[in-house]
N, CA, C and O atoms as a MOPAC input file, in Angstrom:
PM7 MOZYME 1SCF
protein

 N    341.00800 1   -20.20200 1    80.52700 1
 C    339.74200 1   -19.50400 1    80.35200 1
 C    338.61800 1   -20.33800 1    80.96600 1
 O    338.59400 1   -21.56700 1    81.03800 1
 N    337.84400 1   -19.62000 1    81.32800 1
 C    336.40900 1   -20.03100 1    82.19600 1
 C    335.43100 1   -20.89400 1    80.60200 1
 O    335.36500 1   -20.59200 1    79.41100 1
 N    334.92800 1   -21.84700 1    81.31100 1
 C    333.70800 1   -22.46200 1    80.10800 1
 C    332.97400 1   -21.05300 1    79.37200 1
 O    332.88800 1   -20.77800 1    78.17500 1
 N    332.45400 1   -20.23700 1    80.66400 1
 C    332.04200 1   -18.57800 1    79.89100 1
 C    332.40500 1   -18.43300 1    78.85000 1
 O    331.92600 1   -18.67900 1    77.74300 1
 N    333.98800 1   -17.68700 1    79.45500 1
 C    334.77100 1   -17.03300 1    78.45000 1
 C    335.06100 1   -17.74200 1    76.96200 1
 O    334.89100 1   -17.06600 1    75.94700 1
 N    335.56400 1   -19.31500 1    76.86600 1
 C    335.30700 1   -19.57000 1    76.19100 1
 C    333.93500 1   -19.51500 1    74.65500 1
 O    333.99800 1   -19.38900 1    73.43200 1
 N    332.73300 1   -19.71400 1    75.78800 1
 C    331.71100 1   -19.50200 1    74.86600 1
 C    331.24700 1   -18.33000 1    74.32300 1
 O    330.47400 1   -18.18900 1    73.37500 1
 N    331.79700 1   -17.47900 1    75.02400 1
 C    331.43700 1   -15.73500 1    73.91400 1
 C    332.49700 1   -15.43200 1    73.19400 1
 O    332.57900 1   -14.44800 1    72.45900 1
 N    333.49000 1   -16.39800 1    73.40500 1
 C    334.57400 1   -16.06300 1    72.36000 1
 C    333.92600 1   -16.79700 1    70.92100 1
 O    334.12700 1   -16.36000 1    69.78800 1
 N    333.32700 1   -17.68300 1    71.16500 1
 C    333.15900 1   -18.65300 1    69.99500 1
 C    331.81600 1   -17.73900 1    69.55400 1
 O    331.43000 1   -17.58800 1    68.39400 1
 N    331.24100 1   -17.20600 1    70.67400 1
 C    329.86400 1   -16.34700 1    69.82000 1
 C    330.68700 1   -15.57300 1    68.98600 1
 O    330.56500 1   -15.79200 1    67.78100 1
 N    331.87100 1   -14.32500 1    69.50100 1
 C    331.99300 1   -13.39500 1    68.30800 1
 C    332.53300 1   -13.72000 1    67.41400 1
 O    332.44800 1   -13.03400 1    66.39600 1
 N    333.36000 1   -14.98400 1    67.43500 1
 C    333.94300 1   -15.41700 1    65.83100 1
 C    333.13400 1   -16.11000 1    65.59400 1
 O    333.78900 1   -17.04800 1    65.13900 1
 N    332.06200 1   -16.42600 1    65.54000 1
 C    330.59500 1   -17.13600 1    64.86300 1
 C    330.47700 1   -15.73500 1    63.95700 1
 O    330.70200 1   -15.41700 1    62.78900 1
 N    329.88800 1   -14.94300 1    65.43400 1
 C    329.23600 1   -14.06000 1    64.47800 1
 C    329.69800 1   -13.18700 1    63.62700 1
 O    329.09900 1   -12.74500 1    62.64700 1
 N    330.94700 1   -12.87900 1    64.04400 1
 C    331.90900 1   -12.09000 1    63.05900 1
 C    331.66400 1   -12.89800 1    61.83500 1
 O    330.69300 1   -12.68000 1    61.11000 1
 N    332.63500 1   -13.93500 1    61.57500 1
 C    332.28900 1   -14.97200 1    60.50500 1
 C    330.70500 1   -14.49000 1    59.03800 1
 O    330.54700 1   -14.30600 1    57.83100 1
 N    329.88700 1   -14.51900 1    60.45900 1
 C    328.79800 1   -15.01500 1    59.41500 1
 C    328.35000 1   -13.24400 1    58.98400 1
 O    327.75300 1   -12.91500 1    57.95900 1
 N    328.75800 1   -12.45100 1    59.91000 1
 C    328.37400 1   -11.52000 1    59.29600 1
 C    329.40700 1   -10.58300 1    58.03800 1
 O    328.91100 1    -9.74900 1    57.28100 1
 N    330.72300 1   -10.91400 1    58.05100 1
 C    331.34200 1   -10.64800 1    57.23600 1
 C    330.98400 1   -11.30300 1    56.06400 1
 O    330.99200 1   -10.58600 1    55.06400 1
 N    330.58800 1   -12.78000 1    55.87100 1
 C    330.03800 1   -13.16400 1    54.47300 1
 C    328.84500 1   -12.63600 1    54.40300 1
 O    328.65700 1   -12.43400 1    53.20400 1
 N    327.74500 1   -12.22700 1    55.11900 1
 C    326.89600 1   -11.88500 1    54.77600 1
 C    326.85200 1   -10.51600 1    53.75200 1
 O    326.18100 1   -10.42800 1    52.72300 1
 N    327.71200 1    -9.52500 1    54.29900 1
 C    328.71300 1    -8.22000 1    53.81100 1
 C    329.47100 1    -8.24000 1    52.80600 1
 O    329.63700 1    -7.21600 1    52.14200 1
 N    330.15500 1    -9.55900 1    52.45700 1
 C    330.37400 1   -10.14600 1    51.48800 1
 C    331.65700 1    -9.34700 1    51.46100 1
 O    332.24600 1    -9.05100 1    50.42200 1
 N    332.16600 1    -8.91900 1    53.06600 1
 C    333.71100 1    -8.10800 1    53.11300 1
 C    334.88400 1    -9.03600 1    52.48500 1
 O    335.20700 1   -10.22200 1    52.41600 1
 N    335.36100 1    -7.63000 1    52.03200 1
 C    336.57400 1    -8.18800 1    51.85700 1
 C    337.46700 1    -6.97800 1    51.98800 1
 O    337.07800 1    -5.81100 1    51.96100 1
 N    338.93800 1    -7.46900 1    52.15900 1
 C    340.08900 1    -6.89100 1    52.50300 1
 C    340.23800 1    -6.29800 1    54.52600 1
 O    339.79800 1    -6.85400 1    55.53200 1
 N    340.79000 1    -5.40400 1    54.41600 1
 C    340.62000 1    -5.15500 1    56.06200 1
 C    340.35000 1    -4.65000 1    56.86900 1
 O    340.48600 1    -4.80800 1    58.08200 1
 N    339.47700 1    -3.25100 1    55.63000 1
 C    339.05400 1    -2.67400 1    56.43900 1
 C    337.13100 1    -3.02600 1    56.69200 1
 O    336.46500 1    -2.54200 1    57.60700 1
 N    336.77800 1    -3.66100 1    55.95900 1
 C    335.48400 1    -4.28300 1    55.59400 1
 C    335.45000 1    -5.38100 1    56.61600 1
 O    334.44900 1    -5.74700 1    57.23100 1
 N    336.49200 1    -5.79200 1    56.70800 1
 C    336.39300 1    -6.84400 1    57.83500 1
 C    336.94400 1    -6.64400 1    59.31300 1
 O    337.06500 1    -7.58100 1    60.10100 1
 N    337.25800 1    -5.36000 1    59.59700 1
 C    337.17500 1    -4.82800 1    60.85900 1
 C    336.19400 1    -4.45600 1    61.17300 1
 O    335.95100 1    -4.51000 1    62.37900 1
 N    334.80200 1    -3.71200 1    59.93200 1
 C    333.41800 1    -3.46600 1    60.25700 1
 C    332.84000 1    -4.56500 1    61.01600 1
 O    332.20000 1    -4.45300 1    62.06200 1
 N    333.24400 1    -6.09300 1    60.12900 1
 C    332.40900 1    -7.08300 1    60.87600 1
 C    333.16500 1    -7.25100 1    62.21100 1
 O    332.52200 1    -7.71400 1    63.15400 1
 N    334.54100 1    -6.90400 1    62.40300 1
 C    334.99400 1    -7.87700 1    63.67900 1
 C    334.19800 1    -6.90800 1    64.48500 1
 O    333.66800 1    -7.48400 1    65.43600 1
 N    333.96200 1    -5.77800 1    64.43700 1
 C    333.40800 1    -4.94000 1    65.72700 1
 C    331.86300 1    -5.27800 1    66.01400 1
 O    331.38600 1    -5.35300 1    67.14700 1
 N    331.26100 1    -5.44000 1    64.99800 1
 C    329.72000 1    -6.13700 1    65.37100 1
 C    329.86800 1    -7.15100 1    65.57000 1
 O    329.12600 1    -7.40700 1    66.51800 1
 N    330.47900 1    -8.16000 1    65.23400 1
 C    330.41200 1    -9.69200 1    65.98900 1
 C    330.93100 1    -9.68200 1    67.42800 1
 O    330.41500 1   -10.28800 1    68.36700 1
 N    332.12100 1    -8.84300 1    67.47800 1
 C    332.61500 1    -8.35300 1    68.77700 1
 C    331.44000 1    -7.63100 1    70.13900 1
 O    331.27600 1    -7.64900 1    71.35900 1
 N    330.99300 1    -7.18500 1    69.17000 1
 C    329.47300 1    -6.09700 1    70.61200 1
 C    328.56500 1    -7.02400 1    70.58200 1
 O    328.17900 1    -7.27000 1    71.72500 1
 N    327.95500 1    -7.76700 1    69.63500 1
 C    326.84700 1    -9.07400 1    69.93300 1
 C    327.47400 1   -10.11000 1    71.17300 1
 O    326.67800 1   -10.42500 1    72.05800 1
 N    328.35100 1   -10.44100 1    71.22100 1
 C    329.28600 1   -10.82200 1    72.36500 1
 C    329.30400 1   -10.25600 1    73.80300 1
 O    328.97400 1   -10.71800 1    74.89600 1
 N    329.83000 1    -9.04700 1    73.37300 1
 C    329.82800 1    -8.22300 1    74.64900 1
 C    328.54700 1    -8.01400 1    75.05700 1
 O    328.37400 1    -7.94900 1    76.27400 1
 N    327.69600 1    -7.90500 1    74.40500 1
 C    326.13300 1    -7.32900 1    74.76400 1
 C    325.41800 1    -8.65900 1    75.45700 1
 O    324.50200 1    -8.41800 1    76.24400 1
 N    325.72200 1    -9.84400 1    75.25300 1
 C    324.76200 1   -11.15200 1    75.31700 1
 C    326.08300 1   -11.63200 1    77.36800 1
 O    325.87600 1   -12.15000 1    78.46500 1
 N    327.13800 1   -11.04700 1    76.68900 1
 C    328.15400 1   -11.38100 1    78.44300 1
 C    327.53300 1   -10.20900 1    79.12400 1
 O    327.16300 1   -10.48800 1    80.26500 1
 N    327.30300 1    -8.92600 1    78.73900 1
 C    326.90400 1    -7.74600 1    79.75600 1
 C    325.57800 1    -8.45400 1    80.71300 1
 O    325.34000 1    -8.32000 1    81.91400 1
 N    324.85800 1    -9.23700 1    79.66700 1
 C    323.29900 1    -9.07400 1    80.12400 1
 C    323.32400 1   -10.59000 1    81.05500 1
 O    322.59100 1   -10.58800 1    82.04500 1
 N    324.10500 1   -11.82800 1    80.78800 1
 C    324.65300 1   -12.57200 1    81.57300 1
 C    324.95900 1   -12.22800 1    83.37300 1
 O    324.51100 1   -12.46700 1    84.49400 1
 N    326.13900 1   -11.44400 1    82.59600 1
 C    326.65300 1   -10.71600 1    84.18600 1
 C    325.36600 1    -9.61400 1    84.92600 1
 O    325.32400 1    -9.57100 1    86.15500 1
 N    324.65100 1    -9.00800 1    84.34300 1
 C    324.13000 1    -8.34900 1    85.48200 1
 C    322.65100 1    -9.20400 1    85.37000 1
 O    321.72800 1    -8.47900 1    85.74000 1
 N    322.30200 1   -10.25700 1    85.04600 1
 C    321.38000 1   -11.47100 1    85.51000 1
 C    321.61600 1   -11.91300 1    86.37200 1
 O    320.83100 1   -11.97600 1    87.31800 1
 N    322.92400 1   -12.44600 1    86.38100 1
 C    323.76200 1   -13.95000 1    87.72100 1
 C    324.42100 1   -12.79700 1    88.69200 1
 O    324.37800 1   -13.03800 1    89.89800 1
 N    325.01300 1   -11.59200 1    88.27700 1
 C    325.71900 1   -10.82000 1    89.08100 1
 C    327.44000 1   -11.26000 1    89.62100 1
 O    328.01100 1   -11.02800 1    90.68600 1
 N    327.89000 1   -11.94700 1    88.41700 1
 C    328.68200 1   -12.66400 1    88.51800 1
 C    329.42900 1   -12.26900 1    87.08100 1
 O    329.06300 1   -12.22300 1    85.90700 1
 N    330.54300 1   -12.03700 1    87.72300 1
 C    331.77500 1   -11.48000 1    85.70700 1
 C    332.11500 1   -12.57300 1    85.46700 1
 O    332.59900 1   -13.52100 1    86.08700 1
 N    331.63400 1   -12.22300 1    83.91500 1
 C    332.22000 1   -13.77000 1    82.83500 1
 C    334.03200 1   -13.55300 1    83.18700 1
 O    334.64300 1   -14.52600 1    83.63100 1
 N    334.68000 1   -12.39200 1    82.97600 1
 C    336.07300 1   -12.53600 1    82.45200 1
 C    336.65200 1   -12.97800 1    84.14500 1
 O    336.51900 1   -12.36000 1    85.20200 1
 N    337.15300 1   -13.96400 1    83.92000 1
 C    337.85500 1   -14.30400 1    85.32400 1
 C    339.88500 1   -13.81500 1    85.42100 1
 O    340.50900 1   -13.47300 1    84.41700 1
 N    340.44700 1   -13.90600 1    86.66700 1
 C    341.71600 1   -13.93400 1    86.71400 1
 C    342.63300 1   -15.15700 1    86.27600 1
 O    343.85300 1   -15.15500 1    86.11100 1
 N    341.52100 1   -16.43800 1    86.09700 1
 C    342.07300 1   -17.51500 1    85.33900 1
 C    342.84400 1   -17.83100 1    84.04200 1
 O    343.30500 1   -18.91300 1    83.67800 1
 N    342.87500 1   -16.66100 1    83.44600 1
 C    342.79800 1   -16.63100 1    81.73700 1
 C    344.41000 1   -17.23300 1    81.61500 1
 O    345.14300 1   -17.32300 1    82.60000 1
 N    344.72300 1   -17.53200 1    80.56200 1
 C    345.98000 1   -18.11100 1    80.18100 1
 C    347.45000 1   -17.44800 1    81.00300 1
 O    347.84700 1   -16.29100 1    80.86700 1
 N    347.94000 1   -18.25700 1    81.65400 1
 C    349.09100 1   -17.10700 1    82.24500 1
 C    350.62700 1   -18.03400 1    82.04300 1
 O    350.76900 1   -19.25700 1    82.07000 1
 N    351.63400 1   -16.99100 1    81.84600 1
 C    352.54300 1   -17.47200 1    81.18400 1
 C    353.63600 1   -17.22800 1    82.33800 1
 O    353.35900 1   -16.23600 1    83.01300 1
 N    354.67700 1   -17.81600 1    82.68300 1
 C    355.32400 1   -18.41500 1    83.34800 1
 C    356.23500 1   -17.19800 1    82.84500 1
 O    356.15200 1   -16.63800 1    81.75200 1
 N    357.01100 1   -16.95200 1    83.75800 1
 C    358.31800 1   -15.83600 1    83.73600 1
 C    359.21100 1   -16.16600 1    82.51700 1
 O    359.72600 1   -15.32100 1    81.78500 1
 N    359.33900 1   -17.66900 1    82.38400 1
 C    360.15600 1   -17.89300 1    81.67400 1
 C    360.16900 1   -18.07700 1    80.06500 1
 O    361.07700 1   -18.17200 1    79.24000 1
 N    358.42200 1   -18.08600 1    79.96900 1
 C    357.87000 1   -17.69000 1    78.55400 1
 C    357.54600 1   -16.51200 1    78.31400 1
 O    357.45000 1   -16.03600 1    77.18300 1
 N    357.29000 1   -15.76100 1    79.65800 1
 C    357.40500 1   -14.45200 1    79.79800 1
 C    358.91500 1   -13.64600 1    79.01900 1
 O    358.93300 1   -12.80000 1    78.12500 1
 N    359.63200 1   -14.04200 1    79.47300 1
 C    361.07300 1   -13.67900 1    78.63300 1
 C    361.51100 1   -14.28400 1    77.71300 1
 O    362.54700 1   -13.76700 1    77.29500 1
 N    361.12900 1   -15.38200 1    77.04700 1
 C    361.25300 1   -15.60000 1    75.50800 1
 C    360.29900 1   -14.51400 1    75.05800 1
 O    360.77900 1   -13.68000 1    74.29100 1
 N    359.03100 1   -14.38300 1    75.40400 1
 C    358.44800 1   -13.22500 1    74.35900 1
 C    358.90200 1   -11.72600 1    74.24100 1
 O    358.81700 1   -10.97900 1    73.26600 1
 N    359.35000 1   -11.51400 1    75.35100 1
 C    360.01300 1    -9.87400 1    74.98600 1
 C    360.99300 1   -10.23000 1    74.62500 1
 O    361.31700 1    -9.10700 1    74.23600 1
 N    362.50100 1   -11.28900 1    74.18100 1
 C    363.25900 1   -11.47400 1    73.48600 1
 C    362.79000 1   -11.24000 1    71.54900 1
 O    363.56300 1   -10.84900 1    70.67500 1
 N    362.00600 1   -11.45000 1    71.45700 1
 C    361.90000 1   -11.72900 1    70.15300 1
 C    361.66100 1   -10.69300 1    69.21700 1
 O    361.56400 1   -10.95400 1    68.01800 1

């Protein structure tokens, strides 16, 4: 992952986080409310990034797995 990508990942589980205690959710569906707003504060703060610099946060770099971990995972 790009330094970017990294850092809006850490925004939406920040903000997920803080807004689910704030909500004071609990169980899963209370806390899918928060993952989706911590999730769009994210997306909304990378949208406005990318069409500033004109440049996409999500790159082709992202974690890539080798054929051969590739086929341990559909084994399982």
């Amino acid at each position: 992952m790009s330094e970017a990508e990294l850092i809006f990942t850490a925004l939406a589980e920040l903000s997920t986080r803080q807004i689910a205690e704030t909500m004071q959710a609990k169980g899963m569906k209370e806390n899918k409310v928060a993952s989706k707003k911590g999730g769009g504060i994210a997306k909304q703060a990378r949208i406005e990034l990318e069409n500033k610099t004109g440049k996409k946060v999500i790159t082709a770099d992202n974690y890539l797995l080798s054929e051969k971990n590739i086929k341990k995972l559909k084994d399982r």
